[in-house]
N, C-alpha and C positions, 0 to 999 in steps of 0.2 A: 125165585131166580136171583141169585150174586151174578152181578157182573165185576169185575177188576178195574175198568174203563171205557167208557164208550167214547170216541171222537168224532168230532163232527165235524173238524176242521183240524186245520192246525194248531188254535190257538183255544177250542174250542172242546175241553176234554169235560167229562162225567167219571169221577173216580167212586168207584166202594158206592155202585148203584145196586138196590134191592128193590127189587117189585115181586107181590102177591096181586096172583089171579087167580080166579075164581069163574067158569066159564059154562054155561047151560044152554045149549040151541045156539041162537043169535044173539045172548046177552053174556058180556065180562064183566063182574068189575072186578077195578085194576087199583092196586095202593102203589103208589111210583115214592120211593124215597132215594134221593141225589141230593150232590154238591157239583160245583165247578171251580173247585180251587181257592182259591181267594175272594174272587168275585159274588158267587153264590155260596154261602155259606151253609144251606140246608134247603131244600124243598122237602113236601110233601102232598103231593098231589091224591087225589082220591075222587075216581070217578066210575061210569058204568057207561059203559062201547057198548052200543047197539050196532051191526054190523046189519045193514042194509042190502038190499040189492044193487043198488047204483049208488053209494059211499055209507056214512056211517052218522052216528047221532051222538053228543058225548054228554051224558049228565055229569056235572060235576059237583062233588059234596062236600062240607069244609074241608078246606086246603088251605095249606099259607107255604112260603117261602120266604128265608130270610137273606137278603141281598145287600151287602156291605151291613150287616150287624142291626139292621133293619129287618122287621118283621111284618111280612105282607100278609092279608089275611083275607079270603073269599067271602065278600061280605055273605052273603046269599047263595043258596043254589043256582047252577046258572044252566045251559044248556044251549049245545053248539050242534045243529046239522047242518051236513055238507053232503050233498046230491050231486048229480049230473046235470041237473039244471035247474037246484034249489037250495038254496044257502039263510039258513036262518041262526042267529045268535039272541039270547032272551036278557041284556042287560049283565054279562058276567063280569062282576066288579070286584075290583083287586084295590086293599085300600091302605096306605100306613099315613098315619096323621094325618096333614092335609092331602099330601099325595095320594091322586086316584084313578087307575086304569081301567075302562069299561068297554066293554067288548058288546057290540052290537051291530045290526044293520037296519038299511036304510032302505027307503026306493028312491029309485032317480026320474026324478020329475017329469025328464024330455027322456028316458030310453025305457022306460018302465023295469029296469034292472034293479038286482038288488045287490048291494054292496056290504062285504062284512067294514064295519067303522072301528077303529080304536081311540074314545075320545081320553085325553092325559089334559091330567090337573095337577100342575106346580111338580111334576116328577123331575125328580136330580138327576140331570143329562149325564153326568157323571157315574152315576149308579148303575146305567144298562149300557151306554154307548160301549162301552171294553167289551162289550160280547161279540160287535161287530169293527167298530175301528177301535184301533188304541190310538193312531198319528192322525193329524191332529188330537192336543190334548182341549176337548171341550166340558164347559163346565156352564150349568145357571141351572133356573128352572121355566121344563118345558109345557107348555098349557096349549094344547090345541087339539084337531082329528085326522087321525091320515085313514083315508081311504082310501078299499082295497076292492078295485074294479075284476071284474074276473075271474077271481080266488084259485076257481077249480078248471078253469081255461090256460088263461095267457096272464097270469096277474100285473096288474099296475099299483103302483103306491103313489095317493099325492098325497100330502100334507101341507095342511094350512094352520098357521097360529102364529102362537112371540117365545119368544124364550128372555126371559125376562135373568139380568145380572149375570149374562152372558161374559166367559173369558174365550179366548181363544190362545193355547199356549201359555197361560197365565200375564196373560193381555186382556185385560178388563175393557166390553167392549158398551155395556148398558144392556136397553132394552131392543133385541132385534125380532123385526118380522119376518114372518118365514112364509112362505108359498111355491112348494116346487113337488118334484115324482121323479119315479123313475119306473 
């Protein structure tokens, strides 16, 4: 399948997207190759969708993605289900130099819930914040986990960490702490 563009937003387009499936019963796998402009400069994602009865299971197999001329890489296989009332993530970790994004969940001590986690090591605020704000210009690096209560309900995000050599605007601000959701 070519696609010409896909949008997701306004500011938020997939140009000259190709995906190869391959699909038997309840099992795809899927090769997703995109860009977003500037920003993303090449994905290639490569996984296998288990389609569930009540959601779905996603293996995913080496993949990387290069974002601002950075190249991301899946260290490891990793594997993402999402139920109707079961969420589990097996450590899927996304890594360039020092920078490292891992996808996992947790349980919570007082509700016995399970929450998907994305813990980030030294990643350049600057490098994914344009996907979702451009105004404020923010820039440093982000080290902390934001948790996502809910997922496949009502989701909440909190995040807790520092961003360390923080600008705001190109306003040098140091080392700031963070603790908030939405």
């Amino acid at each position: 399948v070519s696609v010409g563009d896909i949008a997701i937003n306004d500011s938020l387009h997939f140009p000259e997207t190709t995906m190869k499936l391959v699909a038997h019963n309840d099992i795809s796998l899927v090769q997703l190759n995109t860009r977003a402009g500037k920003t993303l400069n090449a994905a290639s994602i490569n996984a296998s969708v288990q389609t569930l009865e009540d959601g779905v299971r996603l293996s995913f197999f080496p993949s990387s993605f290069v974002l601002k001329n950075k190249k991301w890489t899946l260290e490891k296989d990793g594997e993402l289900t999402l139920r109707k009332n079961y969420i589990h993530a097996n450590e899927i970790r996304f890594k360039n130099d020092d920078q490292e994004i891992v996808l996992g969940t947790e349980l919570d001590s007082v509700t016995d819930d399970v929450h998907l986690v994305a813990k980030l090591k030294n990643v350049m605020i600057e490098d994914f914040l344009p996907f979702w704000v451009t105004n404020p210009d923010m820039r440093g690096k982000l080290t902390g986990a934001a948790t996502i209560t809910d997922p496949m309900g009502s989701p909440k995000i909190v995040f807790k960490g520092v961003a360390d050599s923080f600008s705001l605007n190109q306003r040098y601000v140091g080392k700031v702490m963070l603790d908030g959701g939405v």
